[in-house]
Structures are given as C-alpha cells and as structure tokens.
VOBA-1610 file (N, C-alpha, C; in pm, whole numbers, padded with zeros to 5 digits, always signed):
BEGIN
Unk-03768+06984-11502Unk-03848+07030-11614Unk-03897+07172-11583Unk-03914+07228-11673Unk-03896+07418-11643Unk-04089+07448-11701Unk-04152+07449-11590Unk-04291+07504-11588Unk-04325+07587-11731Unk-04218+07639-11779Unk-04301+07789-11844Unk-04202+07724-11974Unk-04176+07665-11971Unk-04122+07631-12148Unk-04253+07556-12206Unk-04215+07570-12348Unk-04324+07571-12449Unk-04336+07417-12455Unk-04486+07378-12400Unk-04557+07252-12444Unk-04608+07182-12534Unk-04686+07297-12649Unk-04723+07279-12716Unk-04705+07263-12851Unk-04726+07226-12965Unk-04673+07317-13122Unk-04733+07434-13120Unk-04827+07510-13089Unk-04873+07653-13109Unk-04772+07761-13041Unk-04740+07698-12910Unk-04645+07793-12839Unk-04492+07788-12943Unk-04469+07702-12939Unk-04368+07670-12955Unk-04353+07705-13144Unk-04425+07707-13213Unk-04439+07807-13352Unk-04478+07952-13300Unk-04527+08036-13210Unk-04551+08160-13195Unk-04405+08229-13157Unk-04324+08121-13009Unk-04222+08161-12977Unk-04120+08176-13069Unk-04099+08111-13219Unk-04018+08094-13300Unk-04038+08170-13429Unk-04181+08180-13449Unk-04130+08301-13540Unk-04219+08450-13534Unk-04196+08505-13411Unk-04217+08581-13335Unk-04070+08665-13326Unk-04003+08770-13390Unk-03867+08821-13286Unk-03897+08865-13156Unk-03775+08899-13085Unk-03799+08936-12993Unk-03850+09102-12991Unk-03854+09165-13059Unk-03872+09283-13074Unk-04034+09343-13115Unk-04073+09209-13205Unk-04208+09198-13216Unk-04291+09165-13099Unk-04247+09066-13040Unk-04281+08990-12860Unk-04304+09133-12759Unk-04203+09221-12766Unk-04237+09286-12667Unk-04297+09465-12728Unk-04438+09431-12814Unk-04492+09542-12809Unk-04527+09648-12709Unk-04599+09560-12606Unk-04672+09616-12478Unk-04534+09720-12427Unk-04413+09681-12424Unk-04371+09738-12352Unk-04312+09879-12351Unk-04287+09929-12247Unk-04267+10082-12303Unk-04131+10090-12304Unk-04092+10198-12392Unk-03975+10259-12461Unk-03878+10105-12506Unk-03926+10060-12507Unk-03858+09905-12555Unk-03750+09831-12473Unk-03817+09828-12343Unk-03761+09763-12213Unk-03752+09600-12266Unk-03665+09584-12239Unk-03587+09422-12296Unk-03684+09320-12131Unk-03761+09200-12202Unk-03792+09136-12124Unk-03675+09016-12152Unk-03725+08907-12079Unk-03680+08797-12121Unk-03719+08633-12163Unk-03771+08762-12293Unk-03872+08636-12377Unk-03982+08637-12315Unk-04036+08481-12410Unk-04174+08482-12388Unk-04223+08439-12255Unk-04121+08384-12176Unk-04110+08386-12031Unk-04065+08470-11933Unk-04027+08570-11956Unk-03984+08659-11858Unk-04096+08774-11808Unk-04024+08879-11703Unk-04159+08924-11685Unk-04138+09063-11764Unk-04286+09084-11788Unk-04288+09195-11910Unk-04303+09364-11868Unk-04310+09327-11677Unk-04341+09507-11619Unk-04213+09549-11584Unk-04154+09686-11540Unk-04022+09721-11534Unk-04066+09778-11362Unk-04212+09834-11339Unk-04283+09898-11256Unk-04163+10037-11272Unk-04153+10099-11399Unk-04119+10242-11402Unk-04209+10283-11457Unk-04239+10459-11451Unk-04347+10500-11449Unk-04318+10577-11625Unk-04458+10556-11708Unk-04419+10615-11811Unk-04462+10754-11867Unk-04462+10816-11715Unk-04484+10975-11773Unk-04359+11025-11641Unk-04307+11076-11652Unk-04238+11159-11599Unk-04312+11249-11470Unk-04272+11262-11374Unk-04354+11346-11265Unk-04343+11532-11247Unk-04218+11555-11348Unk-04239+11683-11342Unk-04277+11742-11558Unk-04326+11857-11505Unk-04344+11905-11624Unk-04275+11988-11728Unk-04229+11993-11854Unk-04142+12026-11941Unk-04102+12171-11910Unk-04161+12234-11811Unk-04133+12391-11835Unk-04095+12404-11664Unk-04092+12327-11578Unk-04094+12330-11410Unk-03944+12376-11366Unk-03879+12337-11489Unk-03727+12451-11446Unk-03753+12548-11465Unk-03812+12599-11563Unk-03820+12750-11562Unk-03902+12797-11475Unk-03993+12754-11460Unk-04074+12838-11328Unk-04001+12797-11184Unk-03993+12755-11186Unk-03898+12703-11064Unk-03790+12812-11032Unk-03717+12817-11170Unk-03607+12958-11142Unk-03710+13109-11176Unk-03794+13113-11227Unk-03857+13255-11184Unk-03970+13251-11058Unk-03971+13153-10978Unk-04004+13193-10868Unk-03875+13230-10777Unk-03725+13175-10789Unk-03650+13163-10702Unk-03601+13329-10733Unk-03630+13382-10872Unk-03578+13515-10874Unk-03660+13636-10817Unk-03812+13576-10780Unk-03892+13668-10694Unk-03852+13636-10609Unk-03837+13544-10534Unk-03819+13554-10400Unk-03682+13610-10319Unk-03604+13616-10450Unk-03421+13649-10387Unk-03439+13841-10428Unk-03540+13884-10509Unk-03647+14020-10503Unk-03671+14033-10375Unk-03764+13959-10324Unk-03822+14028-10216Unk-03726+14004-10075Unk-03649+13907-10062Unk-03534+13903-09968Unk-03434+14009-09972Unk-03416+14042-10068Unk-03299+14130-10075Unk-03385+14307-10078Unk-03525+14324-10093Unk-03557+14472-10081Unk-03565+14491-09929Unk-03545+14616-09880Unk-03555+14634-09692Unk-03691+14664-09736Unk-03749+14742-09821Unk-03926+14792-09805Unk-03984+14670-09753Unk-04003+14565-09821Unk-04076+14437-09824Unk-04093+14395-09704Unk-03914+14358-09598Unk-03888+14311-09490Unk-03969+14444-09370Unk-03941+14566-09420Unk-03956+14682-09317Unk-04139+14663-09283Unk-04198+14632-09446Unk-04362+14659-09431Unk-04421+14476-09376Unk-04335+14446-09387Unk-04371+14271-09311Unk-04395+14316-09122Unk-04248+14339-09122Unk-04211+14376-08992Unk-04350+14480-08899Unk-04377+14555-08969Unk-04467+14668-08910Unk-04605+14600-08891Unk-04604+14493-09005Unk-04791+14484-09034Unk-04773+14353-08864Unk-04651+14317-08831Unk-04641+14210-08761Unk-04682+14272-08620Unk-04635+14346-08610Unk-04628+14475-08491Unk-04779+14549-08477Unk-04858+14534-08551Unk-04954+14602-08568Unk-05061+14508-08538Unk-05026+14371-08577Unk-05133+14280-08520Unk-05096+14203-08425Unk-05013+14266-08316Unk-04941+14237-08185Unk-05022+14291-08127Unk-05024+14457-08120Unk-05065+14603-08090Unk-05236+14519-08083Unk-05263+14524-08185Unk-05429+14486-08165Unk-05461+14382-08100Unk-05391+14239-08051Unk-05468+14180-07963Unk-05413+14218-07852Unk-05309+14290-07839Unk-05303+14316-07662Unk-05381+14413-07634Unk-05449+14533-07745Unk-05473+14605-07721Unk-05675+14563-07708Unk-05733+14518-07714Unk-05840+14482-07797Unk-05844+14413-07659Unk-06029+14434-07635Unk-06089+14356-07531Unk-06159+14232-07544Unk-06106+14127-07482Unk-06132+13984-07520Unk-06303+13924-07468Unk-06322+13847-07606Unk-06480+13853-07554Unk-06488+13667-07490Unk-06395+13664-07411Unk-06375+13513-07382Unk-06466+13544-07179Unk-06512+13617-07193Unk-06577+13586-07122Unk-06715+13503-07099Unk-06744+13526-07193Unk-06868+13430-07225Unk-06803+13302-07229Unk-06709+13259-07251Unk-06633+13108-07298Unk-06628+13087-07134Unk-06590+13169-07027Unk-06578+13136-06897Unk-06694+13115-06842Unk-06793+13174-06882Unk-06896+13183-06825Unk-06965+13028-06853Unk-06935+12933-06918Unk-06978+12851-06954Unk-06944+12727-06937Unk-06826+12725-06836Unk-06755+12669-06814Unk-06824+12647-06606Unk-06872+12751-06570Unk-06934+12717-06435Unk-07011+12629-06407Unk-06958+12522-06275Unk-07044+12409-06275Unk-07204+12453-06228Unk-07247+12356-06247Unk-07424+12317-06222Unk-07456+12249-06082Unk-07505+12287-05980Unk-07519+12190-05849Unk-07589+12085-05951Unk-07566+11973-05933Unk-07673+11839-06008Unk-07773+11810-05871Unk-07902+11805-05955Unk-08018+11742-05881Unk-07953+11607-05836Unk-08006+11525-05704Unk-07938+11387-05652Unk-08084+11314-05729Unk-08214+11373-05765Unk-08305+11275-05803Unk-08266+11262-05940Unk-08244+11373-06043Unk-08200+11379-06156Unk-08059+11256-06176Unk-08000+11309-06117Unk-07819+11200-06115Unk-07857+11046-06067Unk-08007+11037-05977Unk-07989+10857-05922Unk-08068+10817-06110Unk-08196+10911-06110Unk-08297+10852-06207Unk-08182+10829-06378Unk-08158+10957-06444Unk-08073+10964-06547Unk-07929+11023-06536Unk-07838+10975-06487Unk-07767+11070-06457Unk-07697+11132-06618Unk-07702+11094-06753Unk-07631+11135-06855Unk-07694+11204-06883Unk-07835+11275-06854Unk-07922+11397-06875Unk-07931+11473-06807Unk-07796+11469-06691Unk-07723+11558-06587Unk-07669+11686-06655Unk-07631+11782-06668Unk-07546+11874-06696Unk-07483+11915-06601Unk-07363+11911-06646Unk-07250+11937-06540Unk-07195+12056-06530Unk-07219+12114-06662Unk-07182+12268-06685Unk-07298+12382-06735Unk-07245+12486-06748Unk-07383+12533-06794Unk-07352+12567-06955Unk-07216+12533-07007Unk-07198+12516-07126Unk-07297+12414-07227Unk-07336+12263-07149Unk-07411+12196-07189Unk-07544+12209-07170Unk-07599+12302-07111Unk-07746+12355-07121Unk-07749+12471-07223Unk-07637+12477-07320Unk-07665+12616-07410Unk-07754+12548-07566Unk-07845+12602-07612Unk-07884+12496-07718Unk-07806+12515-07846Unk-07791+12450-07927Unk-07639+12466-07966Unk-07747+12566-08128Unk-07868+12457-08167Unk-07969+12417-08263Unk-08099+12473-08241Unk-08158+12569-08300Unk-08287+12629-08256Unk-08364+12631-08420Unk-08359+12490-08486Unk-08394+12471-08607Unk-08513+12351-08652Unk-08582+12358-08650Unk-08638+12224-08685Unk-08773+12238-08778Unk-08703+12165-08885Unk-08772+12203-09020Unk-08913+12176-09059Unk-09015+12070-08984Unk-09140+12055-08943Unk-09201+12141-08884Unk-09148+12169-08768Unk-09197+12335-08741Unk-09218+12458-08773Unk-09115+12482-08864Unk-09074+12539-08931Unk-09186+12532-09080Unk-09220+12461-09116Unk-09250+12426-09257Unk-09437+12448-09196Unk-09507+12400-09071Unk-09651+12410-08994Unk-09667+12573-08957Unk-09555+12643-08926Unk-09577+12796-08901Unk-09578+12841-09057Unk-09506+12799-09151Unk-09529+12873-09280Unk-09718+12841-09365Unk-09716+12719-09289Unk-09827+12692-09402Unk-09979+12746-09315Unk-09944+12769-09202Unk-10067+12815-09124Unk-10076+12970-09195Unk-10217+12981-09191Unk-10271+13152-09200Unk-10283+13237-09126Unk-10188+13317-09121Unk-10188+13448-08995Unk-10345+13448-08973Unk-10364+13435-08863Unk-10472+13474-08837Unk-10543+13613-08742Unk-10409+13695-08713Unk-10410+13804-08628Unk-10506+13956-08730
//
C-alpha cells in the first residue's frame, strides 16, 4: 500500500480536478513535478548569478588591460616606481631598534618568581605599558578645579 496515495474523498476530488499545470503553481518556470506526490523543489536557483550586462564589462575590462600590457610607458613607469621603493628601504635607516631593544631579557627576582612567578617579566618588552588611559581618572582630573 503506497503511503502518499489519496485516502480520502477531499484528496482524492482535489487530485482529480486539479490539472497538472494548475497543481504546480509554486513552481518556477514550470518545472514538471510528479503530481500531487512528487517532490515539488528542483534546488535550482531562480535568479541567475551573473548580471545582464557582465559580458560587456567583462570584455571592456579585458580591453584595458590588453591597453596597458601592450604600452612599454605603463610597464617602463611600473618598473621604475618598483626600483624606487627598493632604493628607499635599503636606503632608509631602520627604526627596529627599539623592537630589539625590547626584546632584552630581565634578571627575574628568585622572591618575585617563588611568590608570583606570572607577574615575572621576562623581557623588558613586557614592562612597556602598552595603555596610559583610564577614564575615571581621567573624568576626577576634569571635574576638579585648578586650583593653582
């Protein structure tokens, strides 16, 4: 006995004078189910993913770009600006010293390391304060009255 056949008289008058063409409103562009038992999604999508004009831009980007491939100016002023910001970091004094500098260990206290040791600093990178902000303080110095 087949689960999904019609039990009733209601089904069984809807399924009959129902066409099939009327039956499958929901569906898009008039994807053929199969009947009042079949399944009614196709899972195709009913907009299209590109847009009505994406060939054409598509080919006038491909004609700038076969422009700028084919001029030597374009390639010559690429080439130079590349060379030029070569020139400047070899040439240019690096401020990574401070980055080294921060990087030197810390002798650790042995009372500090037995009592807390995760309030150790190991570098002197982690004694830099990163935050010199705090908005209570901040908000008690505004509301006080110079008093100088």
């Amino acid at each position: 006995m087949d689960p999904w056949s019609c039990t009733n008289q209601t089904d069984f008058l809807w399924s009959n004078s129902t066409s099939r063409s009327t039956y499958q409103l929901g569906l898009p562009h008039g994807d053929k189910s199969e009947g009042p038992n079949g399944f009614e999604d196709n899972f195709k999508p009913l907009v299209s993913d590109t847009l009505p004009d994406s060939q054409a831009y598509l080919a006038g980007l491909e004609t700038k770009l076969a422009k700028l491939k084919s001029d030597p100016n374009v390639l010559q002023q690429l080439a130079e600006k590349r060379e030029a910001c070569l020139r400047q970091l070899l040439l240019t004094n690096s401020e990574s010293d401070t980055d080294i500098s921060l990087d030197t260990p810390i002798e650790p206290s042995p009372i500090l390391r037995t009592i807390a040791p995760s309030k150790q600093a190991l570098t002197e990178g982690e004694l830099v304060t990163l935050i010199q902000y705090d908005q209570l303080v901040n908000g008690e110095q505004q509301s006080k009255p110079n008093t100088d």
